[in-house]
Structure formats: C-alpha cells, structure tokens
C-alpha positions in Angstrom: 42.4 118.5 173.0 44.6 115.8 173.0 47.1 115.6 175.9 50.2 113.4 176.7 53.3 113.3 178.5 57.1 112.7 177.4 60.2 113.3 179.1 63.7 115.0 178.0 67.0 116.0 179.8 66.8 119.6 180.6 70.1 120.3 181.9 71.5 117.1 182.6 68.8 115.9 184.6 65.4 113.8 183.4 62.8 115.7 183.5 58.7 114.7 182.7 56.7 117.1 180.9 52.7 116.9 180.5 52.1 118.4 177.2 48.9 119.5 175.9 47.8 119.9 171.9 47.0 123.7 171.9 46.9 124.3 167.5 48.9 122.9 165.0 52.7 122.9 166.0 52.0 124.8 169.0 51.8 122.7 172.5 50.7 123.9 176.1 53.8 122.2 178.4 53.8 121.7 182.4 56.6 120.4 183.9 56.2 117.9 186.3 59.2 117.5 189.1 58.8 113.7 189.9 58.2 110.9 187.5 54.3 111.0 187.0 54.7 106.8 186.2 55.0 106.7 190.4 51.3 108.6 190.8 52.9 112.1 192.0 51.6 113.9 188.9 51.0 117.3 188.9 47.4 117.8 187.3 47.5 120.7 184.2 45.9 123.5 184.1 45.0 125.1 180.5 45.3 128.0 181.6 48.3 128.0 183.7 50.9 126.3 181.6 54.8 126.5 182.6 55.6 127.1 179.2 54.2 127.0 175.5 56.4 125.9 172.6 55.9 125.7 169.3 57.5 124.7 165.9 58.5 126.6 163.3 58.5 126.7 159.5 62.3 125.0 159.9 61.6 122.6 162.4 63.4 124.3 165.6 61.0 124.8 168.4 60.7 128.2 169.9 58.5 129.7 173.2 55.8 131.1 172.5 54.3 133.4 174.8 55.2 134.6 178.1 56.4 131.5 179.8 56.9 130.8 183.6 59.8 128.6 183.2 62.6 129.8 180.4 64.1 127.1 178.7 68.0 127.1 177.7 68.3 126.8 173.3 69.5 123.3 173.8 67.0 122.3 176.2 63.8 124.0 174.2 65.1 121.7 171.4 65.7 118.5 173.3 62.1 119.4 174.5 60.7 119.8 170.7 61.9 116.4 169.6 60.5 114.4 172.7 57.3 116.4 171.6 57.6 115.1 167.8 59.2 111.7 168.9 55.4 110.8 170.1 53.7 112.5 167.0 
C-alpha cells in the first residue's frame, strides 16, 4: 500500500491530510489537525479512515463511502488535485 501525505485549503484554512493508496483512483484520507512536518502526526488507521475519495471517469473526485468528515464540492476537489499533484 503506498501511503503519503499532502496538504490543501479546506475552507480557507491549510489543512494536512495522510492519504493512503486503497485501488486505482480511489484513496483512504485522514486528516491530520497540526502540521505532521512538527512530529504531532496522527498515526492512520486502515480501517478507520476520515474520509475516502476517489476519481472519476472525468477527473472530479467524489466520496466514496460513508465518510466521517463531509467535504464541501470545492474542498473535495481542492483535495483531489493535491492527491494527483504528487502522482
């Protein structure tokens, strides 16, 4: 599985995201509250992500799932393209 971690602005403010590879397009996301670069990251769980996205056959980036964190349109897709940014 390979895992990574991005960041994006989810409603104005900067916000870092652990993301794991879960299939093809489809990624396993926690969201982490400080900046993991200062050591206060929040470990994943794989089975107790806040949120799986995925892409679709368009490129927009929809949940998938039920998620514990609901994302805002604008925010899913700010989201997507830090995700493809490091692909």
């Amino acid at each position: 599985m390979d895992t990574f971690k991005t960041q994006f602005m989810m409603s104005d403010v900067r916000t870092y995201v652990t993301v794991d590879l879960l299939a093809d397009k489809t990624f396993g996301c926690t969201l982490n509250l400080v900046d993991f670069f200062e050591g206060d990251e929040v470990p994943t769980d794989n089975a107790n992500y806040d949120l799986k996205i995925s892409q679709r056959e368009d490129g927009t980036w929809e949940q998938a799932g039920t998620p514990k964190v609901h994302l805002s349109t604008v925010d899913l897709q700010r989201l997507g393209k830090a995700i493809e940014e490091l692909g």
